[in-house]
C-alpha positions in Angstrom: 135.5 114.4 32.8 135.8 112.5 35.8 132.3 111.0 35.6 133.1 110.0 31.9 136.4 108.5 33.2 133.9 106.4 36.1 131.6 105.2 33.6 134.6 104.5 31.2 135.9 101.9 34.1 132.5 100.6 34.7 132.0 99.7 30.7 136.0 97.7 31.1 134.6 95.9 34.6 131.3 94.6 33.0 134.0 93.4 29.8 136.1 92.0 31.9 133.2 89.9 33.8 131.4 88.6 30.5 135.0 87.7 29.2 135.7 85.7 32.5 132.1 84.1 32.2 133.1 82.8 28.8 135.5 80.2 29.5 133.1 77.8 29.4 131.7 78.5 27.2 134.3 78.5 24.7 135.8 75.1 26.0 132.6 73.5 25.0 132.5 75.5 22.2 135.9 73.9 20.5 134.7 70.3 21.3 132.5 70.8 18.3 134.4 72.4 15.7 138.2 73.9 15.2 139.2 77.6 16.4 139.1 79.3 12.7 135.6 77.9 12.8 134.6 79.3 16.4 136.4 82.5 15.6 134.3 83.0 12.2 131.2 82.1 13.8 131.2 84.3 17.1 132.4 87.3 14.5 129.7 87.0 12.4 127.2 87.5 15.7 129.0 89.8 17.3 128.7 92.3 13.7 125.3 91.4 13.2 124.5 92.0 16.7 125.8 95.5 16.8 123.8 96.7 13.4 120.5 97.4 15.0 121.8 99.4 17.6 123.7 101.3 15.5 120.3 102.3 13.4 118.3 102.7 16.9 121.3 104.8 18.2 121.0 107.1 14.9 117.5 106.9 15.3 117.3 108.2 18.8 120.0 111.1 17.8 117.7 111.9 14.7 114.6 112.4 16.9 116.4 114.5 19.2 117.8 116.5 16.6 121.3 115.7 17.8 122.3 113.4 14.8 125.3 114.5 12.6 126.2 112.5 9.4 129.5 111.5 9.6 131.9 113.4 6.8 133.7 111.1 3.8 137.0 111.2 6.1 135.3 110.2 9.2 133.8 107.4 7.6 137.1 106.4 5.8 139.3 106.7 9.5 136.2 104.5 10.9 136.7 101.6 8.6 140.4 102.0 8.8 140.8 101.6 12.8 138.0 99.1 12.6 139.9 97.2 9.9 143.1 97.4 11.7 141.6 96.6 15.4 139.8 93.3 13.3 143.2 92.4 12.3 144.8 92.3 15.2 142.1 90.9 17.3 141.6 88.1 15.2 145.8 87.0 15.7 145.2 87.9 19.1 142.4 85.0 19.7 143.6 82.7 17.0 146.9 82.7 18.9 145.0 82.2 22.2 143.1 79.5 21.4 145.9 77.7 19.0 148.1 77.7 22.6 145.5 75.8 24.5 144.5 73.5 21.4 148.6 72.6 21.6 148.5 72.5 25.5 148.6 75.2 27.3 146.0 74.3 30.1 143.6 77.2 30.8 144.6 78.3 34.5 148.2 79.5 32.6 146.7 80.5 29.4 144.3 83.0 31.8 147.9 84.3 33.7 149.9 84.0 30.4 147.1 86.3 28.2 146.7 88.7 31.0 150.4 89.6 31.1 149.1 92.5 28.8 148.9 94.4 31.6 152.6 94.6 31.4 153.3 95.4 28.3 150.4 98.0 27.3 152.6 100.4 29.9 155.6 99.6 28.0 153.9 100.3 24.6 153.1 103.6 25.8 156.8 104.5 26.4 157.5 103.9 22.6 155.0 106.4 22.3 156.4 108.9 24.6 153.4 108.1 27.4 154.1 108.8 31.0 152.9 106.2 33.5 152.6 107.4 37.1 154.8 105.4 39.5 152.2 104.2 41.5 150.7 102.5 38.3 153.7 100.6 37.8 153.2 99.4 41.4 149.6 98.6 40.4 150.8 96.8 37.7 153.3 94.3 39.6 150.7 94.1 42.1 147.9 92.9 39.8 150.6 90.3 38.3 151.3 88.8 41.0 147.4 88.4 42.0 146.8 86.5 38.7 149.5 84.7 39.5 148.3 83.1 43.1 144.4 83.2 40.9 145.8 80.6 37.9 148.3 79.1 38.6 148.0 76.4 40.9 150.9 73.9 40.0 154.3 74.2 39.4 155.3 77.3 36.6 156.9 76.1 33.6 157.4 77.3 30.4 156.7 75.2 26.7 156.6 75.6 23.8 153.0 76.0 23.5 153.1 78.8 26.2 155.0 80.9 24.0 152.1 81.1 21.5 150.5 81.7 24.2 152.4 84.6 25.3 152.3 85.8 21.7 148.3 86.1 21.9 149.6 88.6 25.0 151.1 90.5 23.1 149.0 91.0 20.6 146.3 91.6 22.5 148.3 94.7 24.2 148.9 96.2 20.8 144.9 95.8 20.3 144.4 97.8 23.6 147.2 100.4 22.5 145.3 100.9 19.1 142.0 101.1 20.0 144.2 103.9 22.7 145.4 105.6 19.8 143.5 105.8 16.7 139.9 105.3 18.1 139.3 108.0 20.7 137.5 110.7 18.0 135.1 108.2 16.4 132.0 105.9 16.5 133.2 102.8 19.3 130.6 100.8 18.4 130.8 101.2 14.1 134.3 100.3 15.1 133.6 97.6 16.5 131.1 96.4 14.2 133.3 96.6 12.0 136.2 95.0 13.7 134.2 91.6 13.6 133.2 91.1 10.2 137.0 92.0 9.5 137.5 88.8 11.4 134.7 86.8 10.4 136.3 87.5 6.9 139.9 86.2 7.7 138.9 83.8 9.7 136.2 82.3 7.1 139.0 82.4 4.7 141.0 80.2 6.3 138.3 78.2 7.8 137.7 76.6 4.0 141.4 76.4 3.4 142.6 74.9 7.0 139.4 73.2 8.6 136.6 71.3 7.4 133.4 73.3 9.0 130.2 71.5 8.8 126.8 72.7 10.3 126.0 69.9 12.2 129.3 71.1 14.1 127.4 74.8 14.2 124.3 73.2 15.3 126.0 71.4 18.0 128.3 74.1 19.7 125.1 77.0 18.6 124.8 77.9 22.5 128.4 78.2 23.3 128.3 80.4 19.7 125.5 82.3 20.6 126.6 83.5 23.9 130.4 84.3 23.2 129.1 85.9 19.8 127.0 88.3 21.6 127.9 88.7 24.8 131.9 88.1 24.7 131.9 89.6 21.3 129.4 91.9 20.4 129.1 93.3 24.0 132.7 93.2 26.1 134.3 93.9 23.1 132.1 97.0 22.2 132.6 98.1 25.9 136.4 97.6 25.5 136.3 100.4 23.0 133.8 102.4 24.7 135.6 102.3 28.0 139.0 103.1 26.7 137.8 106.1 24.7 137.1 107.4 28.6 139.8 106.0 30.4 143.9 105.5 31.0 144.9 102.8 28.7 146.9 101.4 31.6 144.3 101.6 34.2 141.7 99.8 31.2 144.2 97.2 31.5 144.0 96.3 34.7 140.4 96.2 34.8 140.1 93.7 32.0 142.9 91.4 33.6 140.2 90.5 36.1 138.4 88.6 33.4 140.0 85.5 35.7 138.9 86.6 38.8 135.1 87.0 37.6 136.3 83.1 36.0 137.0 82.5 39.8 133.7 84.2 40.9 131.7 82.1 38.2 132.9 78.8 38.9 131.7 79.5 42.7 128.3 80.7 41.3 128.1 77.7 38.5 128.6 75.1 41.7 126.4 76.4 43.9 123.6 76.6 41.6 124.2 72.8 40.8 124.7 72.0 44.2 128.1 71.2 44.8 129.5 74.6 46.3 133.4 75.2 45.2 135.2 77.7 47.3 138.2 79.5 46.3 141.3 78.1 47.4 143.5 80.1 49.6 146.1 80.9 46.6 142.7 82.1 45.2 141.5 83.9 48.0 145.7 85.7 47.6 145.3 86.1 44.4 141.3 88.4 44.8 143.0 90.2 48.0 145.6 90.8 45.3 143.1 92.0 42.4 141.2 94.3 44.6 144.4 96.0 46.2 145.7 97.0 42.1 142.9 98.2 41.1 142.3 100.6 44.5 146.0 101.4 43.8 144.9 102.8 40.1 142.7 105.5 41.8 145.5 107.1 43.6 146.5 108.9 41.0 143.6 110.7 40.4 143.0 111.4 44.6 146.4 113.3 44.6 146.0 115.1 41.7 142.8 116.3 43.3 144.2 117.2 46.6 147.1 118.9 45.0 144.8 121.3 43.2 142.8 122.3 46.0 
């Protein structure tokens, strides 16, 4: 149990630092073509992606004699969570990335969107789930370290923040249903399915909203390619895989420091081209920060242990 909780964490980590190393990659992205567009696109990879390792998986399973065909209910909860997790992960970026398009800037959309660190916790009361104390603390702490880690200016709040903080919310109630509905099943058919549920909405209202055009396609295909597979059809795939193995709160956390690995990747990008960029001290605040919540998430776990000995 305890090693499937330590590889749960590790899956949410390696999420968290492909999400973080995306930013870029989806700022470049939308210079070629609206969000609806970028949304489609990326869901389409990240489902087609995931379909040959779901045959190699079942192949591997087969050989070992260790494969066992899913039953007509399995199959029907499957596409039901996956349906409902590609609902509300397609709100979730759409509201993300209509925020910034209407000017949220990205150091507070990063701080904004991570706020669902707060309120998975506070889902889980609704559903009568206890949160140890020092998780709370764990919680503030982590807030406060994405704070001094995007926010460099003054804090205030505009009307485009609150879409913003919508996309937050959302994104919490993602967390908390993958939590509750997807723990039994197939993480990756879920997740599979989960993006061609939003390739389909988004494609939808891509013909109705935007005007997609495949020059557009052709000239973003990099920024496409790599948040299609990697931010999509990988982080997201280890969102679900992590979380079936770990504390929803704790998975959280780990996610949140999507923006510290941003931090981290923007020092790596400018060294590589030369120009080193060192964090600033509200930066290096804000990692010290980071790294202290998610220490304070295994404390839990270190007194249960000593208790029962």
């Amino acid at each position: 149990m305890k090693s499937q909780k330590l590889i749960g964490n590790l899956m949410l980590l390696l999420a968290a630092l492909l999400w973080g190393t995306t930013f870029v990659a989806q700022s470049e992205g939308m210079d070629h073509m609206g969000p609806l567009t970028y949304q489609a696109a990326r869901s389409v990879l990240g489902g087609i992606f995931l379909i040959p390792i779901i045959l190699a998986g079942d192949g591997i399973k087969k050989k070992k004699g260790t494969f066992k065909a899913p039953d007509k209910k399995t199959n029907k909860k499957t596409l039901t969570v996956g349906i409902i997790c590609g609902i509300v992960l397609t709100v979730a970026a759409l509201l993300q990335q209509y925020g910034i398009a209407l000017g949220t800037t990205s150091d507070k959309a990063g701080f904004i969107t991570a706020l669902y660190i707060v309120l998975v916790p506070v889902y889980g009361l609704f559903l009568k789930k206890k949160v140890h104390p020092i998780i709370w603390v764990s919680i503030g702490v982590a807030v406060f370290g994405l704070y001094f880690l995007c926010i460099q200016g003054d804090f205030s709040v505009l009307p485009c923040d609150l879409v913003t903080l919508a996309c937050a919310v959302v994104f919490a109630l993602h967390i908390t249903v993958i939590d509750n509905l997807a723990s039994p099943l197939d993480g990756v058919r879920i997740s599979c399915i989960q993006f061609f549920t939003s390739a389909v909405i988004s494609g939808i209202a891509m013909f109705i909203f935007e005007e997609p055009s495949i020059a557009a396609l052709r000239d973003g295909w990099i920024s496409v390619a790599y948040a299609g597979i990697l931010s999509s059809g990988v982080a997201y795939t280890l969102q679900i895989l992590g979380q079936q193995r770990t504390d929803p709160c704790v998975a959280s956390i780990l996610m949140s420091l999507e923006s510290l690995f941003a931090v981290l990747g923007t020092i790596a990008f400018t060294a590589i081209v030369g120009e080193v960029q060192l964090p600033t001290a509200r930066e290096w605040i804000g990692c010290a920060l980071m790294f202290t919540a998610i220490m304070l998430t295994q404390v839990p776990d270190i007194l249960k242990k000593s208790t029962n000995k």
